[in-house]
C-alpha positions as CSV (number, residue, x, y, z in Angstrom):
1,X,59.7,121.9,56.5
2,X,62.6,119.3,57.6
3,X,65.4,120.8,59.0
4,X,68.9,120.0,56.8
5,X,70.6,118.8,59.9
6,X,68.0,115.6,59.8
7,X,70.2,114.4,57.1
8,X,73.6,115.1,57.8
9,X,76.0,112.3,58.1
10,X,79.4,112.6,59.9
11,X,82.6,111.9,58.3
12,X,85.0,109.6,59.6
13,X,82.9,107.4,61.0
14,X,83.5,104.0,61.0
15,X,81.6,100.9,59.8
16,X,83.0,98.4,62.2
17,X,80.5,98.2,64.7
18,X,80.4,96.7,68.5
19,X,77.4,97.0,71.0
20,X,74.7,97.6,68.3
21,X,76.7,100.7,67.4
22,X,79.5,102.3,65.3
23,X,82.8,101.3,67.0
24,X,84.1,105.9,66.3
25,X,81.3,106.9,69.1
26,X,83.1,105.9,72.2
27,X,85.1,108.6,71.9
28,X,82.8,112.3,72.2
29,X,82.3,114.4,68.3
30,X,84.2,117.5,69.6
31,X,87.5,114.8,70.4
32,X,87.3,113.0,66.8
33,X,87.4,116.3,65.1
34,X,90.4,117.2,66.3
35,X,92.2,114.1,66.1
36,X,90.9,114.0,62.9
37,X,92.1,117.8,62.0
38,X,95.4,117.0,63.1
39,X,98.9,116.4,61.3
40,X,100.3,113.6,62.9
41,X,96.7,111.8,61.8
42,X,96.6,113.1,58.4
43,X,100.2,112.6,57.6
44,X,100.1,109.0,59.4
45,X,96.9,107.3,59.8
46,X,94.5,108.1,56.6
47,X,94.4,106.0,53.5
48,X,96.3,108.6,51.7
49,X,99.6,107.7,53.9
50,X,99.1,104.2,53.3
51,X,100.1,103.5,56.6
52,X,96.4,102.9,58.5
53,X,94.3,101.0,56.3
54,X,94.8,97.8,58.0
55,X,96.3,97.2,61.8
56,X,98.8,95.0,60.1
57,X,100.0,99.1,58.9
58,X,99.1,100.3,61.9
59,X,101.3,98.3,64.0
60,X,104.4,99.4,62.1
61,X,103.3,103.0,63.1
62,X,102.1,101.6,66.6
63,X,106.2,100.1,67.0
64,X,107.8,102.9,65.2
65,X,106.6,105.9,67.3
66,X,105.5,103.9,70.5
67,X,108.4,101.2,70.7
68,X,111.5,102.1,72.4
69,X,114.3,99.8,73.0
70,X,115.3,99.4,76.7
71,X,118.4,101.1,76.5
72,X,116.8,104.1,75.3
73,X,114.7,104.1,79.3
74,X,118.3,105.1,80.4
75,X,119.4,107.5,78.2
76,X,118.9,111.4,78.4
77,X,118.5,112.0,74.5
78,X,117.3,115.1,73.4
79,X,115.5,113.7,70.5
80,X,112.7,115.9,70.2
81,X,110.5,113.4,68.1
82,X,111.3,110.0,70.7
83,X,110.0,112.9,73.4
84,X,107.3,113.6,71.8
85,X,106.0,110.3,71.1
86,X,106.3,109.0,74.1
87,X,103.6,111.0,75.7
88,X,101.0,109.0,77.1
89,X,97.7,111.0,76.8
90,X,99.1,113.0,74.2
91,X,98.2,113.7,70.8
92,X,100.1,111.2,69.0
93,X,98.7,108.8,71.6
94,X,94.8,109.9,71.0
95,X,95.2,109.3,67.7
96,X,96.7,106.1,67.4
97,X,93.9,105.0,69.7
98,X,91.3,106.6,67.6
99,X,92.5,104.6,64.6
100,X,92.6,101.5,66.6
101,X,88.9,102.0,67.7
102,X,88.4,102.7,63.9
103,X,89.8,99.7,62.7
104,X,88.8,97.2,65.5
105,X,91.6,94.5,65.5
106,X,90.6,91.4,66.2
107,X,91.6,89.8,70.2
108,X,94.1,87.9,68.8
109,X,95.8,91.2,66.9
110,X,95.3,93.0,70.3
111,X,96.9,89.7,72.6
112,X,100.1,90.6,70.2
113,X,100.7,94.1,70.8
114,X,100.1,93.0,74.5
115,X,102.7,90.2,74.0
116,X,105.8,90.5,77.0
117,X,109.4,91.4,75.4
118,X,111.2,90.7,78.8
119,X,114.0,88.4,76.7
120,X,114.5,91.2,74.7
121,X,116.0,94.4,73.7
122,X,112.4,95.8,72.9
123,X,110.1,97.8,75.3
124,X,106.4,97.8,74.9
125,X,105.4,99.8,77.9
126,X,104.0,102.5,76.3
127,X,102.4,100.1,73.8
128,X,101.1,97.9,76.3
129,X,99.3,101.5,77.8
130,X,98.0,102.3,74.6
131,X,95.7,99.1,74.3
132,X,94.7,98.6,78.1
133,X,93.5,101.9,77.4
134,X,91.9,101.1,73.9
135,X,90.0,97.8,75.6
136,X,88.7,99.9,78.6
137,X,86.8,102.1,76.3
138,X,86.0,100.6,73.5
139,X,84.8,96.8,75.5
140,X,83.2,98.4,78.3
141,X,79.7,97.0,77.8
142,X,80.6,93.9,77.7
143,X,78.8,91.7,81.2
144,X,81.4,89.9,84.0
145,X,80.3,86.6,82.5
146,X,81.2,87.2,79.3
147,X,84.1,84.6,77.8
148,X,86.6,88.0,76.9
149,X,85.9,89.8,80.9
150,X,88.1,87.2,82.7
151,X,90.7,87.7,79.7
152,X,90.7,91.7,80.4
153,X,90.7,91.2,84.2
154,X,93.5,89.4,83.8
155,X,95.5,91.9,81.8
156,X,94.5,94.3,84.1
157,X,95.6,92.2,86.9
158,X,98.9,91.9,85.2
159,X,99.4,95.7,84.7
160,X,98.1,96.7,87.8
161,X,101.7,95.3,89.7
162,X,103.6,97.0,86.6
163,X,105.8,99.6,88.5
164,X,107.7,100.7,85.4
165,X,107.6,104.8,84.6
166,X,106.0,106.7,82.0
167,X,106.2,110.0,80.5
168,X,102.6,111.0,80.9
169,X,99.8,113.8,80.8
170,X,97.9,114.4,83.9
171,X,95.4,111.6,83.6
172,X,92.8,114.4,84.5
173,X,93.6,116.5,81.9
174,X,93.0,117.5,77.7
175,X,95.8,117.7,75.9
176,X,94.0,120.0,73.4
177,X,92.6,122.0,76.7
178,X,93.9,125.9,75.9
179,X,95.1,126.4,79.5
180,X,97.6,123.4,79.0
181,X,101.2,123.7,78.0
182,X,104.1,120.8,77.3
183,X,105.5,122.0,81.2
184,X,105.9,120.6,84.0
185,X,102.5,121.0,85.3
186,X,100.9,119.0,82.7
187,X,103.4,116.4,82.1
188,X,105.2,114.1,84.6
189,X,106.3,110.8,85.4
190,X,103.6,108.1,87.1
191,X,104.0,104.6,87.2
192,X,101.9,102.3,85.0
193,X,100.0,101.1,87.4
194,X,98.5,104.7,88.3
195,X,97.4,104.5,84.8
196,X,95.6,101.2,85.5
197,X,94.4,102.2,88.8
198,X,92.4,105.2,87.2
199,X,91.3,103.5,84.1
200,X,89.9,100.7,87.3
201,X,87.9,103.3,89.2
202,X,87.3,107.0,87.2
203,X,84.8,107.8,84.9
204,X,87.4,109.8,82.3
205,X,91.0,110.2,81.3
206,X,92.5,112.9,79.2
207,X,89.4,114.1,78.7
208,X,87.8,110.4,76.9
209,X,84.4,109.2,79.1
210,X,85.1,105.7,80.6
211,X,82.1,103.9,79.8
212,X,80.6,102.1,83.5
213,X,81.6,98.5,83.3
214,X,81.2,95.5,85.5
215,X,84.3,93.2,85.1
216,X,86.1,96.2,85.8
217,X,84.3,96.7,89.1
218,X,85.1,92.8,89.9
219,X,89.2,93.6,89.0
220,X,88.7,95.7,92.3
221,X,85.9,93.0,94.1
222,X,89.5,90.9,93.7
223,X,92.0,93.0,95.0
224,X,89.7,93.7,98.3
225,X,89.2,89.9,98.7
226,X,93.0,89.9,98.5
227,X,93.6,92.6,101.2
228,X,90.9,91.3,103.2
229,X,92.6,87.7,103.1
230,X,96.1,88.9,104.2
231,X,94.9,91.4,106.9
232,X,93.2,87.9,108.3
233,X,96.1,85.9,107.7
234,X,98.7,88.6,109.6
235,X,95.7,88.8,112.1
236,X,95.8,85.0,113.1
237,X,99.1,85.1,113.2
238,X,99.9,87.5,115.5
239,X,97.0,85.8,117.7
C-alpha cells in the first residue's frame, strides 16, 4: 500500500518558477515554515493584508520598514520598531526576502529598488542588502555568459567598495537558532561590504545555503586581476 506522504503537497509554495523549479525552494522547508508561521509575515505579506500580492505592495512594505532617511543614520532614537527593522539577517529581513523569492519581480522591478538616492534625503542601504542578497540566492544557477551575470557582477562590484554601516546579525548565524538572543553577541555593526564579501565567497548566511555559482567566482577572478595589476604596477615603479 502507498504511503499518504506520496501525495502530500506543501503549502506556500510558489508557482513562479526559475531553473526548471519552484522559485520557494532556494530557501530549506524547516526556514519557510517559520517565516511563514510568523507575525510580521502573516500580519504583512499574505493576501489577507493586502499588502504582498504584488511587488508593486511589496515595495511599500519593502520602503516603509526598510527605508530610512539619512538623518535618521545619525540619530540615537529609541524607536523600538525603526530598531527592529533594521536588522539585517533578522526576521523581518527573512521574510521580506522570502516574499520576494515568492513573487519573483521582474529585473527591471529589482534595478529600482537598487536605484542610488545619493541627491536625496532617502537611504536605501538596507534595501539595497536585501536584494544583493535576494539575487545571490535565488539567480545562482545562472552560467558567467549569461546576458544578466555581467549585470550582477556589476552590482556586486558596486557594493563591494560600499563602506557604509549596518545594523546586522552575525552573518554566520540563525536568527531563529534557540541559543541566540537580540545582544550584543549576535548583533553588531559591519560594513556592507562584509556582507558582500561573504555572500562572494561562503556557502550560507543566516542560516540560508548559497547556491555554488560561477559569475560569482569571476566577481573575485576580477578583483585578483586587479591586485595582481597594482602590486606590478608599484613593482615597476619602485624598479
Amino acid at each position: 500500500m502507498s504511503s499518504s506522504n506520496e501525495f502530500f503537497v506543501e503549502s506556500f509554495i510558489s508557482n513562479k518558477q526559475l531553473n526548471n523549479s519552484s522559485v520557494s525552494l532556494v530557501i530549506p522547508r524547516i526556514t519557510r515554515d517559520k517565516i511563514h508561521n510568523s507575525i510580521y509575515y502573516k500580519v504583512n505579506l499574505t493576501s489577507q493584508s493586502l499588502r504582498g500580492n504584488t511587488m508593486v505592495q511589496l515595495i511599500q512594505v519593502i520602503v516603509r520598514d526598510f527605508g530610512k532617511l539619512k538623518s535618521q543614520s545619525h540619530s540615537h532614537s529609541s524607536d523600538t520598531m525603526v530598531v527592529r527593522n533594521h536588522l539585517v539577517g533578522g526576521t523581518e529581513f527573512k521574510c521580506l526576502l522570502m516574499k520576494i523569492i515568492e513573487l519573483k519581480p521582474t529585473i527591471e522591478q529589482i534595478w529600482i529598488l537598487l536605484e542610488d538616492h545619493d541627491d536625496t534625503e532617502f537611504d536605501n542601504k538596507y534595501i539595497t542588502v536585501l536584494i544583493i542578497t535576494y539575487i545571490r540566492i535565488q539567480y545562482f544557477f545562472i552560467g558567467k555568459n549569461d546576458s544578466l551575470a555581467r549585470k550582477f557582477q556589476d552590482i556586486f562590484q558596486k557594493c563591494l567598495n560600499n563602506y557604509t554601516k549596518l545594523k546586522c546579525f552575525q552573518l554566520d548565524a540563525d536568527c531563529w537558532s534557540p541559543s541566540l538572543s537580540l545582544s550584543e553577541e549576535s548583533v553588531r555593526i559591519i560594513y556592507m561590504d562584509e556582507v558582500v564579501d561573504w555572500l562572494l565567497t561562503k556557502d550560507n548566511i543566516w542560516g540560508i545555503p548559497l547556491g555554488k555559482c560561477q559569475w560569482v567566482a569571476e566577481i573575485g577572478a576580477v578583483e585578483e586581476d586587479s591586485d595582481s595589476s597594482s602590486s606590478s604596477s608599484s613593482s615597476s615603479s619602485s624598479d
